[in-house]
C-alpha positions in Angstrom: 56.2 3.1 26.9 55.1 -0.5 28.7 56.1 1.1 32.0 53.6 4.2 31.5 50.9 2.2 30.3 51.4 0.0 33.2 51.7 2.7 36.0 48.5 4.9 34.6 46.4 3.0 36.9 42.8 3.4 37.0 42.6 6.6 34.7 43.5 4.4 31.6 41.3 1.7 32.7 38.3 4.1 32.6 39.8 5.5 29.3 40.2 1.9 27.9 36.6 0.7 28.7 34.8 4.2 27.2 36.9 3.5 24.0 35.7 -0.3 24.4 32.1 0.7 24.5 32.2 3.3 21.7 33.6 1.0 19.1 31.0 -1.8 19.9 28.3 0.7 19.3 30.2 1.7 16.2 30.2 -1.9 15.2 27.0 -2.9 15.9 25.7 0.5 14.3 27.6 -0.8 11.2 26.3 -4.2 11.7 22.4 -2.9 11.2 23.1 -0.7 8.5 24.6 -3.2 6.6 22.3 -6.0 7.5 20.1 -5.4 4.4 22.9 -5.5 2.1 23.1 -9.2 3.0 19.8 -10.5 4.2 17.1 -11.6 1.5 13.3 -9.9 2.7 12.1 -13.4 3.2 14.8 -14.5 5.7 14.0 -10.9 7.8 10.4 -12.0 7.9 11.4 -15.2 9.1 14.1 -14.2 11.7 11.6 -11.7 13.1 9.0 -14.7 13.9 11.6 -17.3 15.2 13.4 -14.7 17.2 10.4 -14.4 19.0 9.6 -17.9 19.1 5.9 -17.4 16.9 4.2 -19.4 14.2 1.9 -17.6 11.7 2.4 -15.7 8.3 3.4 -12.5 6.4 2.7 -11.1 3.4 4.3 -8.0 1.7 3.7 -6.0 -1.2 4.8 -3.2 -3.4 1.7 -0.9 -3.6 2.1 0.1 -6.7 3.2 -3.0 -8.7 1.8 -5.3 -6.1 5.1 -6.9 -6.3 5.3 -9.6 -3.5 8.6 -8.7 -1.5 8.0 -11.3 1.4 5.8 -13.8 2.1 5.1 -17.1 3.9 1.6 -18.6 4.4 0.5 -15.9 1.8 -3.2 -18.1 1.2 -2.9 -19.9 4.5 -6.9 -19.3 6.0 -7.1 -16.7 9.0 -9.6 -15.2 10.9 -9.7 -10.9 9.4 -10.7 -10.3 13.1 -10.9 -6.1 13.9 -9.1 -5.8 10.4 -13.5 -5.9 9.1 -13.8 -2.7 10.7 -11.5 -1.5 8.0 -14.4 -2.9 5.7 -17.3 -0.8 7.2 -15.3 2.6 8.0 -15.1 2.5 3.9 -18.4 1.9 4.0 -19.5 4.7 5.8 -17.2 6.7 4.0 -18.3 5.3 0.6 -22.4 6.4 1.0 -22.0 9.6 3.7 -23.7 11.9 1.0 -27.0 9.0 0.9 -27.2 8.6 4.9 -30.2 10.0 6.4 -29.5 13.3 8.4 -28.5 12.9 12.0 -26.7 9.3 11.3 -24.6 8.2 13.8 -21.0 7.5 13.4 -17.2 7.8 13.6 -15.1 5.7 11.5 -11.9 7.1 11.7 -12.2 6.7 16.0 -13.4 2.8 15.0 -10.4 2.3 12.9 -7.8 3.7 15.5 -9.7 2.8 18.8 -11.3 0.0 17.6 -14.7 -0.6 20.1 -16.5 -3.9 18.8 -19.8 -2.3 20.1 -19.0 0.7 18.0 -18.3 -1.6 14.9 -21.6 -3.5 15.4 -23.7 -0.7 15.8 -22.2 1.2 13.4 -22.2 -2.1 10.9 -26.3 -2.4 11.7 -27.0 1.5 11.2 -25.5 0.8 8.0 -27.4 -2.0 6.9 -30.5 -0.3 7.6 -29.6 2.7 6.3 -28.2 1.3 2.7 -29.6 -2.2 2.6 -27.7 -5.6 2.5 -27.5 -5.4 -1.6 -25.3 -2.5 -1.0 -23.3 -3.9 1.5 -22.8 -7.0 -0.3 -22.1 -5.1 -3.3 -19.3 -2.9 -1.9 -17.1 -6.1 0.0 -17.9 -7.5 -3.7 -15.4 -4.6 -5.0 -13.1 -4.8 -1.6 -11.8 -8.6 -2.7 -15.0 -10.3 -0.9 -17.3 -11.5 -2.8 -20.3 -13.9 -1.9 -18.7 -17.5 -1.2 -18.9 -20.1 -3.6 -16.9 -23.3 -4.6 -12.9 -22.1 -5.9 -13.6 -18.9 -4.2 -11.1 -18.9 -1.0 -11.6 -15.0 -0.2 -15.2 -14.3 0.4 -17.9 -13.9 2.8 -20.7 -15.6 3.9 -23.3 -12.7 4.7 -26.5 -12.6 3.0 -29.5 -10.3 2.3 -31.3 -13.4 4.8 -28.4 -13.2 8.1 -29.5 -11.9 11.1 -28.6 -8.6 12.2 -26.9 -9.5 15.6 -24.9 -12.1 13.3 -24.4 -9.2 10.5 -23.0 -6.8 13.5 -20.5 -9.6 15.0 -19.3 -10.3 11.2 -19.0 -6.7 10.1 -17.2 -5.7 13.7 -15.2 -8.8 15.1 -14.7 -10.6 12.3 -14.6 -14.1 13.7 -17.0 -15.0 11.6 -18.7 -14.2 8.1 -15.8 -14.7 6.4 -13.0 -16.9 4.7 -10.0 -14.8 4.4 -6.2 -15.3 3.6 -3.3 -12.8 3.9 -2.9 -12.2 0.8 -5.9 -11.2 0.0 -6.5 -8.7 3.2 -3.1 -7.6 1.8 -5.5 -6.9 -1.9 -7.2 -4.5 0.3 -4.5 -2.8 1.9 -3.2 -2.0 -1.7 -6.5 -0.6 -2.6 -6.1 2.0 0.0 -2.3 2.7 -0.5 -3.3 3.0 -4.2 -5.7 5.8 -3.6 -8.7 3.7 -4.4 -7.7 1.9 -6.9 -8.3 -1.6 -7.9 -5.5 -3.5 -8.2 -4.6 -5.1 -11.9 -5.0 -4.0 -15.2 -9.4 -2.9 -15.9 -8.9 -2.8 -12.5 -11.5 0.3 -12.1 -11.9 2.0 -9.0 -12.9 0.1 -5.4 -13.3 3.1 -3.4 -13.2 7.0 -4.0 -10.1 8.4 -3.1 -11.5 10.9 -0.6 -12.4 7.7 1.2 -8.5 5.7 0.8 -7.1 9.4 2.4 -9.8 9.2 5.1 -8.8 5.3 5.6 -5.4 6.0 5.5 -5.2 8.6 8.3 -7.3 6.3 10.3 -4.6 4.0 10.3 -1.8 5.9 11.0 -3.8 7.4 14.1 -3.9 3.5 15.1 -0.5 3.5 15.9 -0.2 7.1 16.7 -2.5 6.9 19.9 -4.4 3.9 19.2 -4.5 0.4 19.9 -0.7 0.1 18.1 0.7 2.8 19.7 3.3 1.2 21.5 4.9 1.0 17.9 4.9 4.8 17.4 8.2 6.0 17.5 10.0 2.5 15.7 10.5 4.0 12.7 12.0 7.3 13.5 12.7 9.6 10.7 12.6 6.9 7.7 8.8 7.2 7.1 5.7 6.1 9.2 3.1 2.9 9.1 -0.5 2.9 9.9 -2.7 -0.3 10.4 -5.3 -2.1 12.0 -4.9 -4.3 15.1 -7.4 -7.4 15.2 -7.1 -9.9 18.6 -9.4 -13.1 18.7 -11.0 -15.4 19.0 -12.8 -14.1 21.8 -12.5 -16.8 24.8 -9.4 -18.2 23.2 -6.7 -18.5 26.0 -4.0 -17.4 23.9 -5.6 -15.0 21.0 -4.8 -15.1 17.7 -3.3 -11.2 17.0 -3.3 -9.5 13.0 -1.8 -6.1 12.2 -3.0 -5.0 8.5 -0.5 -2.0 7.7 0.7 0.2 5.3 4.3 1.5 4.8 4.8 5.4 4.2 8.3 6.6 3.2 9.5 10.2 4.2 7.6 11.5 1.5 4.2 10.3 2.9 4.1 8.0 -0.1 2.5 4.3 0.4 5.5 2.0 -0.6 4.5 -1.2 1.3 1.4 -3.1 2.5 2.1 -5.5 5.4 0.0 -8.2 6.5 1.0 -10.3 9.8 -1.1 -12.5 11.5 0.4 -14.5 14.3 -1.3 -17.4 16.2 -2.0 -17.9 19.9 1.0 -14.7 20.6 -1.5 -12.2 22.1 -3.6 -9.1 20.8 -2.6 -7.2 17.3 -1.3 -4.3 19.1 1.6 -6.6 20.3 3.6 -9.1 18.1 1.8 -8.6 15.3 2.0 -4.8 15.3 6.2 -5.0 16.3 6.8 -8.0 13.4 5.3 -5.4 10.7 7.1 -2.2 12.1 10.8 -4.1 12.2 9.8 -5.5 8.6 8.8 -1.8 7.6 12.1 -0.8 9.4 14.0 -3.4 7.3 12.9 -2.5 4.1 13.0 1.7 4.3 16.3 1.0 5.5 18.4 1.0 1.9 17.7 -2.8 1.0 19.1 -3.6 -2.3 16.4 -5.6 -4.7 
């Protein structure tokens, strides 16, 4: 038998090495599927940062229960960035049947394409369309009510802010308000949730004509938007949609946010997703590829 195997020659080298590289695919194979058998959800939100070499935070949530399955830096402060446009796209949404005929406007392209001059002229048509009590009013019910002292999710827009400051706030979000993740992560469940508020009396934020609208908005972000280069991640488990957000603007290294929802094969919200990392480029990037692997971890049979 030795003296076959060692006259076979090249043939049952080539042989040898094919078998070689079909059982370390068959191994590493194993290795992912089993990785969530072992792994808590806070360590795979950890590993996915350091493996990249990235400081910021995360924050996870059951939709429905609002169940936090990862998180760190969950009320560290961040800048919402292009995640605001999220704000006035439900807006619009929210008052269509009041705006005068001929208004201007396309949400659901600001969501996915994300233009600031869209979002500030969109953001001022609204203002003068609806007023600033209305405005107010409405971020009141989307977690963001007028600052005051204990208040650490709020914004500081008034009827008396100028409009090219109303328009920057309402588009860029870099300034106009104090946010953390877990409470961007408040209004991510409100859209998941079909408009509902979160918590018990929670009432209703938004219609749910406008969480579908908001939803699909999202998922066009990353279906030819500015996450698209996170399309196809997630294969046949389910899908996520989000908004990117990239600032400050003339930061050398920007500050990138990816607010996202998780669907399962069903087209069911399961997960919000909320990753802001500092100084490690635009939304669309880290930010967009931390939430899709975290999406990918958890639709992928992890054991509570």
């Amino acid at each position: 038998m030795l003296s076959r195997v060692l006259h076979c020659g090249s043939t049952c080298a080539g042989a040898i090495a094919v078998a070689a590289t079909i059982l370390a695919g068959m191994v590493s194979a194993q290795s992912r599927s089993s990785r969530t058998e072992w792994i808590t959800p806070d360590a795979e939100a950890r590993l996915l940062f350091a493996g990249r070499h990235l400081r910021g935070a995360i924050v996870v949530q059951d939709v429905k229960s609002g169940t936090i399955v990862s998180a760190f830096g969950p009320d560290t402060p961040v800048l919402p960035l292009s995640v605001v446009k999220l704000f006035t796209a439900a807006i619009y949404w929210e008052h269509r049947g009041a705006l005068p005929t001929g208004f201007a406007g396309d949400p659901g392209a600001l969501v996915a394409r994300g233009s600031d001059d869209t979002g500030r002229q969109l953001a001022l048509n609204l203002r003068h369309a609806l007023g600033s009590a209305t405005l107010l009013s409405d971020l009141e019910r989307f977690g963001f009510p007028r600052c005051h002292r204990g208040v650490t999710d709020c914004t500081t827009l008034t009827a008396d802010t100028g409009d090219a400051e109303w328009a920057n706030a309402m588009s860029l979000g870099e300034t106009g308000f104090h946010a953390t993740p877990r409470d961007l992560s408040h209004f991510l469940r409100i859209i998941g949730n079909r408009g509902a508020a979160p918590g018990e009396g929670g009432g209703r934020a938004i219609r749910p004509d406008t969480a579908r609208l908001l939803q699909t908005a999202m998922i066009n972000t990353v279906h030819f938007g500015s996450a698209r280069g996170i399309r196809d991640r997630l294969g046949v488990k389910g899908q996520i949609g989000g908004k990117t957000g990239s600032g400050p603007g003339g930061a050398s290294l920007l500050d990138g946010i990816f607010a996202g929802i998780v669907f399962d094969r069903a087209s069911t919200a399961r997960y919000t997703v909320l990753t802001y990392v500092r100084s490690g480029g635009p939304g669309g990037g880290a930010a967009a590829e931390i939430s899709v692997d975290m999406a990918n971890f958890l639709l992928s049979g992890r054991k509570d």
